[in-house]
N, C-alpha and C positions, 0 to 999 in steps of 0.2 A: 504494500500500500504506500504509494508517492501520497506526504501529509498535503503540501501544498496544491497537488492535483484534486484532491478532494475538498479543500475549502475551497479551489477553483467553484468547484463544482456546485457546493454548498450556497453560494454567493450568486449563482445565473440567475435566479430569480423562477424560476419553472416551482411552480408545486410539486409539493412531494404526496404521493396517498397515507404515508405514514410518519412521522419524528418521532421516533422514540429518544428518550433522558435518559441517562441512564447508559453507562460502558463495564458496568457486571456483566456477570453470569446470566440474570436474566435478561436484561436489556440485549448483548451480543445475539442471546439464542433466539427473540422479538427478531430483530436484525437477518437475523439468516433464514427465520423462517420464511419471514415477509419476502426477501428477496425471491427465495427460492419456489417461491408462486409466482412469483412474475411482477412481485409490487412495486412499486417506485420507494424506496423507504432510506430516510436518514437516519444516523445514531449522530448525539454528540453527547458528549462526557468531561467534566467540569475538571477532572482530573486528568489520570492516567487510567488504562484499560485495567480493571479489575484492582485502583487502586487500594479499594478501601476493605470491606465483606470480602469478596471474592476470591484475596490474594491470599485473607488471616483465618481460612478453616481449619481443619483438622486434616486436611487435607486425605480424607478418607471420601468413598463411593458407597452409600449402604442403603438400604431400606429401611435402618432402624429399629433394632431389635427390642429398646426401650417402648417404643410406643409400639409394639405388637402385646408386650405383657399389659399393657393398658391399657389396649385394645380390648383385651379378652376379661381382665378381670372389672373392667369399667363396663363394659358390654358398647366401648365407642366405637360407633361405624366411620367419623370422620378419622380416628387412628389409623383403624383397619386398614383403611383405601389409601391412606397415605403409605402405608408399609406395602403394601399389592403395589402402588404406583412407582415406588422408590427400587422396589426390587428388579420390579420390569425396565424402567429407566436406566440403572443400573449398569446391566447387561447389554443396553444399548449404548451406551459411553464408552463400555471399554474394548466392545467392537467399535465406534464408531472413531474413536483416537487409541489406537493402542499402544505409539509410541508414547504416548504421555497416562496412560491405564493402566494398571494390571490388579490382577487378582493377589491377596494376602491373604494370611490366615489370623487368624486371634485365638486368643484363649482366656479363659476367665477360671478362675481355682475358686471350689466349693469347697464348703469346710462340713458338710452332712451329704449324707446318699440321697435325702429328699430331696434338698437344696438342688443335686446334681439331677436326680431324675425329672424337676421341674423344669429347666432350665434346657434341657435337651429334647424335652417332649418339644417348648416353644422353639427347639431351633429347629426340628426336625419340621413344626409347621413353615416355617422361615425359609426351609430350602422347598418344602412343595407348592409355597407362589413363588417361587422364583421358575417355576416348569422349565421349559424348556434354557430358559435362559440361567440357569444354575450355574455356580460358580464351583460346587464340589459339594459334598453332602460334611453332616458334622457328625462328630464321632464325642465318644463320652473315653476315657482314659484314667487311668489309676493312677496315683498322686507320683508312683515310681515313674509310670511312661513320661507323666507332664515334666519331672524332674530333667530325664534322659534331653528332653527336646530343648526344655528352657530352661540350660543347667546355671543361670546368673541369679535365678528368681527366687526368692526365699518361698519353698513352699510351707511352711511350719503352720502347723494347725490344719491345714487343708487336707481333706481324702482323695480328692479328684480333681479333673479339671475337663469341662467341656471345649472342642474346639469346631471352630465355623469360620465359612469363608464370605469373607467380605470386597471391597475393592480399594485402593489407593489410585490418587494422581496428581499431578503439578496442576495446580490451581489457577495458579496466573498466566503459565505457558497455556491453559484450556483457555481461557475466559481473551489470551490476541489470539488464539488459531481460531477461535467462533467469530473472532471480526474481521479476521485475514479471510475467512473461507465467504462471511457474510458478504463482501467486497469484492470476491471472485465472483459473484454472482450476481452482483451489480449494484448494491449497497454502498450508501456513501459513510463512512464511517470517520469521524473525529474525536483524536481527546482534545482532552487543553481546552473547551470548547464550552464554556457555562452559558446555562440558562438565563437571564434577567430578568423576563418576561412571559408570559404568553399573550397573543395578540389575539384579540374578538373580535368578528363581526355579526353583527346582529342579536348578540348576547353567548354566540357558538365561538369555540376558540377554533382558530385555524392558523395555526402556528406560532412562533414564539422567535422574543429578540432575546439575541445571544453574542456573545463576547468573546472571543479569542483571546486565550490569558497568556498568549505566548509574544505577541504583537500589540494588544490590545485593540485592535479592529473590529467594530460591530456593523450589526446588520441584522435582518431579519429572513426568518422561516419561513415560506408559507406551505400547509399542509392540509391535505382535508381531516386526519384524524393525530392526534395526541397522545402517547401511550406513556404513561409516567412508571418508570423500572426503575427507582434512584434505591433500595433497599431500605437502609435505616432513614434515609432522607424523604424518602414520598413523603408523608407528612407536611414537609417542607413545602413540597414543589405542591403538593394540594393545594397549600394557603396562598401559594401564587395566583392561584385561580377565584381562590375564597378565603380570606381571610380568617374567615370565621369560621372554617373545616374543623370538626373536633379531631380528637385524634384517634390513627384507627392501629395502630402499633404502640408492641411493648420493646424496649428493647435489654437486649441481656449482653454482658463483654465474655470473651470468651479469651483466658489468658494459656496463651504454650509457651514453652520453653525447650530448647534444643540444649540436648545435654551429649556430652563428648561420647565419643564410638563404644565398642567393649561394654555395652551394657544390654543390647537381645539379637537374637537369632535374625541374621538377615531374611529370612523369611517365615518371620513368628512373631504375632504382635500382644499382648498384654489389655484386655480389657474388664476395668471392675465397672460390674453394673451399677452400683451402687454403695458411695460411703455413706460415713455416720450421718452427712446432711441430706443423703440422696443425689448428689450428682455423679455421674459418671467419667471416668476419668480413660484414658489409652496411653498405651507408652509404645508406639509405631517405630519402625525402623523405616530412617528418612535421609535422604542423600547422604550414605552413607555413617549416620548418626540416629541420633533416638527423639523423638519427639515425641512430648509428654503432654497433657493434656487434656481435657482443658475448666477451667471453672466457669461457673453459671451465675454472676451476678446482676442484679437490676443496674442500668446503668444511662445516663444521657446520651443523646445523639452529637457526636463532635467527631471530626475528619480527625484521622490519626492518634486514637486514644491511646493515651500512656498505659502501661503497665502498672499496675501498683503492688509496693513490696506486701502486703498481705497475701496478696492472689500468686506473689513466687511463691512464698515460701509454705502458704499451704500445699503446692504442686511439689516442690523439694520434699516436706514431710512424707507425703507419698510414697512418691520415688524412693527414697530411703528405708519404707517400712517394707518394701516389696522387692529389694535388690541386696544382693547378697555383700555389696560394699556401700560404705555413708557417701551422699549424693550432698555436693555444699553449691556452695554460687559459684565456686571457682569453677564448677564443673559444664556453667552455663556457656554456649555458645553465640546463640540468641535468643531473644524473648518477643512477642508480639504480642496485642492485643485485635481480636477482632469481633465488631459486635454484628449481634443478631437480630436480625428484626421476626417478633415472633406477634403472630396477628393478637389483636387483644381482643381477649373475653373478659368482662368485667364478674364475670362469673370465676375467674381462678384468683385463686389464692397469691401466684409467683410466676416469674417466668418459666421455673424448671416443670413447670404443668401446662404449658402453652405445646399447645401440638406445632409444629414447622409444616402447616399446609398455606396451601395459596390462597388468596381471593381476590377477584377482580368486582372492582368499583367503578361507577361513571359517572361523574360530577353532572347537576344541571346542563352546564355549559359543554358539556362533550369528554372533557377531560378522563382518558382510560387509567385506571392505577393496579398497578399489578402489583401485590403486598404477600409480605410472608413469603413460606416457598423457604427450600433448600436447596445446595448443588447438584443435587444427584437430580432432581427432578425436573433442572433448568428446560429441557427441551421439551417436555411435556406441558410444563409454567407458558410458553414461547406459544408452541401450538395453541392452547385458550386462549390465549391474548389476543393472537393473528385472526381467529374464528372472530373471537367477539369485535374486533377490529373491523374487521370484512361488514359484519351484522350492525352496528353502529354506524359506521361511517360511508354504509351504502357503497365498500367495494366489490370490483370482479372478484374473485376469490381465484380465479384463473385456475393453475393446477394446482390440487390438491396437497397436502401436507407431505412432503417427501422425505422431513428431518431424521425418520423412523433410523432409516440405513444411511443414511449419508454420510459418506468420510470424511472428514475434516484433511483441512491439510497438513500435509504431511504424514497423512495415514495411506493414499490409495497407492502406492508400491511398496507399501511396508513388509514384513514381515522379518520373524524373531532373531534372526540368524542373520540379517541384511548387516549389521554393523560389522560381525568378523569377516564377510565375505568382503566388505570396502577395504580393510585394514588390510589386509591380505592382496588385495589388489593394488590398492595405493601408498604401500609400504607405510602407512602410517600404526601410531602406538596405539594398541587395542583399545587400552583404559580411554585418551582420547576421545575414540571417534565414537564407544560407545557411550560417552558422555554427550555427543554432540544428539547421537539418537534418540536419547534421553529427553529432550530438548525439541528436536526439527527434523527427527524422520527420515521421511524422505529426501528431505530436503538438505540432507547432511551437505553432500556434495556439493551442492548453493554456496556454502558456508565455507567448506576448505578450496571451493576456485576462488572464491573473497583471499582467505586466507594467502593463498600462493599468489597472487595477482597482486597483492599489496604487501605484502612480505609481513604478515602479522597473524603466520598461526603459532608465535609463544603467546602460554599463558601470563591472562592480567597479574594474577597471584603467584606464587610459585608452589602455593601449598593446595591450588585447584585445577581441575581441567577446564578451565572457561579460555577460552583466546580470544585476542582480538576483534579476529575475524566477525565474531560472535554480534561484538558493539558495532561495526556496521553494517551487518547486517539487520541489527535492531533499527538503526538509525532508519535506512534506505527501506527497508519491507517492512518494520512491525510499529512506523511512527515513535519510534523513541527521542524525547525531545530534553531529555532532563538526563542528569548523571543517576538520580533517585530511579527512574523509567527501567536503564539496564541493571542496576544493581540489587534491586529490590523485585520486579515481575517478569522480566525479557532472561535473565539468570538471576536463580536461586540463594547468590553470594552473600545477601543479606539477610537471609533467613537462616543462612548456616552458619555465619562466622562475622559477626558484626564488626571483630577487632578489624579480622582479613579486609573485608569490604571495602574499610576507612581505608585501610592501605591500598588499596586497587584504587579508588577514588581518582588520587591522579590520574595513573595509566586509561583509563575510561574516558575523565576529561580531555584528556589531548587529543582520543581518538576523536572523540564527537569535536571537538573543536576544529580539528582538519575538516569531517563530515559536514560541518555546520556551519564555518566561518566564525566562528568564536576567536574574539582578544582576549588575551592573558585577562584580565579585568574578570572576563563571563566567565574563566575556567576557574579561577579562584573560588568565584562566588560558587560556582556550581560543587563546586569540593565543597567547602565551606556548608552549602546547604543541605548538603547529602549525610557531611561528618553532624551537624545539628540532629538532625532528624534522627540519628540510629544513637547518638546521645540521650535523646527523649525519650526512646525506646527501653533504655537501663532501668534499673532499679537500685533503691539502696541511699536514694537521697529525697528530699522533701519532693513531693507531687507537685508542687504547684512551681518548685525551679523547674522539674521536668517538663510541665505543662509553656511554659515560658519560651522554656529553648523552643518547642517545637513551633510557636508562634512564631517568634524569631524568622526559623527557618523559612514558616508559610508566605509570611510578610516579605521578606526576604526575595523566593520566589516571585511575588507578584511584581515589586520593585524593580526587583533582575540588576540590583544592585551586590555592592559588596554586604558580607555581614563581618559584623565585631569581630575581632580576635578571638578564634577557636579557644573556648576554657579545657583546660586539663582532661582526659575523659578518666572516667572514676576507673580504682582496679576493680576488678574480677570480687577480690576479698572486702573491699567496701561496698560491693553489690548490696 
């Protein structure tokens, strides 16, 4: 995706039949669906593609084995069909991108034989809707075999352990190949790209003034229908419309932590269904490291929420009570926070009782709001939206819903063994290029004639396989406009290794600054606001400094100015 060819495009003034808000998971998958009928449809996105929700999950694929037991003992039909829909979904994401999918296992240890025989009757219901699209059936095991498998885990007290298969995938590499693929199809897609407005005529909106935060140049939308996808933000972009909208979302922060390697089976994940307070926690194996996670608190709607040192260090307690060696801060990688937007019933108690189903809403004035919703069920979320889009806004509907099978990019020549068969042909380092697969698929190749053509396939880091190549290729195809863009959702580097990151920081900036036309001035600042940011991200010092830096940074950003003198960043032990 050439960025500037699409705000060409954005800027002709022709209608669009669709704008969607919104550069998540749901809004992308809105975006490809719409295209993929034949609509005229724009995405823009105030940020970066999947900066906010979409990049900070748990980065798991499931139907949600939680609200199946909730399902059953509440007698809830809207659980159910959420667990039927997330299973089936599922199995269509990681056929549908498998360079960035695959299948895991988990495991949860029972401490009684009921405990275990309940537990495996609901998973044994778990894999028969998952029918044809099943991931592997689950098995029940004796506390000796769970040992043998997951010899780090302290099994003490426990008799057994059930095991079922779920699914993992890169979050932020899904949420640009849904806007890369949506754009293959004729979608105009932007980040960078805020909302200010929506525009009415005759009390019906049909499109919206928006602002390029990279240039600051505005202009206006025009659209026959409206689809509001912002996640924790609809609310927001409601009151755009109405001031007066109540609000139709709860939202909950969801905190992980990336903890150093040597601590579970590369293909064996750790799930407790429930602690002392009831939320559920998972310790995944993730780019090579463990990812633990995650807490369930009530929390505000704000871009880039901090961490807060309570929500570590109840995740460290955990991890510690469960691992056969003491887990401290030093052992932290990195930490995020991402919130959830979970529909609100005024009828529940909390959020950890909020189902993750969707709901589509239509303002007087036309306005579509698509709320609620999880990852796994984006394209299913996308398909309602499009129907009801079509059925509201009096479009063709053209050809019918194709998302079912459709491969993303970087999936339609894939297959499992394609990264040794490159290495081997192109003398390249296995670990490499099956890094790069990881990543871009098919499109590996794209990547290392970058690399060879511009003499930049050393890596940014020396302690990862990310190369150069990678940042411009971010830059030229995936719209990356910021040092934040490549280090945080285009590569993984700052979900793995926040110190690493700071240090690539440079090498990044010089690339994009070639790519971009950047003065020493803009590459400073762009270090500068990328080192803030993942600052903000720490714990271990007053919230409200943390809350400050990130400001800082944001403002910063918008400026495109230099920031203050880098402060110290805290150690690891004053975490």
């Amino acid at each position: 995706m050439d960025r500037q060819e699409h705000l060409r495009r954005l800027q002709d003034g022709e209608p669009f039949d669709l704008l969607v808000i919104g550069g998540g998971a749901t809004g992308c998958g809105i975006a490809l669906d719409a295209a993929t009928r034949g609509l005229r449809v724009a995405l823009v996105e105030r940020d970066d593609f999947a900066q906010g929700t979409s990049s900070k999950s748990t980065k798991l694929v499931h139907g949600g084995v939680r609200y199946l037991e909730k399902a059953i003992l509440k007698l809830d039909k809207d659980q159910f069909n959420l667990v039927r829909e997330g299973l089936r979904e599922r199995g269509r994401l990681l056929k549908n991108a498998p360079h960035l999918a695959h299948a895991i296992r988990l495991m949860t240890p029972v401490k009684t034989w009921f405990q275990a025989a309940y537990i495996f009757a609901g998973l044994v219901l778990y894999d028969l809707l998952a029918g044809r699209l099943s991931l592997g059936r689950s098995r029940l095991v004796t506390r000796g075999t769970a040992q043998k498998l997951f010899p780090q885990l302290n099994l003490d007290g426990y008799v057994a352990a059930v095991i079922y298969a779920d699914g993992q995938f890169n979050d932020a590499r899904m949420a640009v190949s849904l806007a890369r693929t949506a754009a293959a199809h004729g979608a105009i897609c932007a980040n960078h790209v805020e909302v200010t407005g929506l525009v009415k005529e005759d009390g019906r909106i049909r499109g919206a003034q928006v602002r390029d935060r990279i240039d600051g140049r505005t202009w206006t939308i025009a659209a026959k229908g409206v689809v509001n996808a912002t996640g924790p933000f609809a609310d927001a972009v409601r009151r755009l419309d109405d001031p007066q909208a109540p609000d139709t979302l709860k939202v909950s922060s969801g905190i992980h932590i990336l903890l150093s390697a040597d601590t579970t089976p590369d293909d064996l994940s750790l799930m407790i269904p429930s602690t002392e307070d009831g939320r559920v926690l998972f310790m995944i194996p993730w780019q090579g490291h463990v990812l633990f996670g995650t807490t369930d608190e009530p929390a505000g709607v704000e871009f880039d929420p901090v961490p807060q040192c309570k929500d570590v260090d109840y995740l460290l307690r955990y991890a510690g009570a469960y691992l056969r060696r003491p887990v401290a801060h030093k052992d932290i990688l990195a930490v995020w926070n991402g919130l959830r937007p979970l529909v609100f019933d005024p009828k529940k108690k909390n959020t950890q009782e909020l189902a993750r189903t969707h709901v589509l809403t239509q303002s007087p004035s036309g306005l579509l709001t698509m709320a609620g919703g999880k990852w796994t069920s984006y394209r299913a979320m996308a398909e309602d939206a499009v129907d009801a889009a079509c059925l509201a806004f009096g479009l063709d509907r053209g050809r019918p819903c194709v998302t079912q099978e459709l491969h993303l990019l970087g999936s339609k020549a894939y297959y499992p063994d394609a990264w040794r068969d490159l290495a081997v042909r192109e003398g390249l380092d296995p670990d490499l290029v099956r890094s790069l697969f990881l990543l871009h698929g098919d499109e590996t190749m794209q990547v290392v004639a970058l690399g060879r053509a511009l003499d930049l396939m050393q890596p940014i880091h020396p302690s990862h396989p990310y190369i150069g190549a990678q940042v411009v290729f971010a830059v030229r195809r995936e719209m990356a406009r910021h040092v934040s863009d490549v280090l945080l959702r285009r590569l993984p580097l700052g979900l793995v290794d926040m110190a690493h990151a700071r240090e690539a920081a440079p090498v990044v900036a010089a690339i994009m600054g070639r790519e971009l036309g950047w003065d020493e001035t803009r590459r400073t600042h762009e270090v500068e606001s990328v080192c803030r940011l993942l600052e903000a991200w720490y714990t271990g010092y007053d919230p409200a400094d943390a809350r400050q830096a990130k400001n800082v940074a944001e403002a910063d950003l918008e400026k495109q100015s230099l920031l203050p003198a880098q402060g110290k960043r805290p150690t690891a032990e004053a975490m």
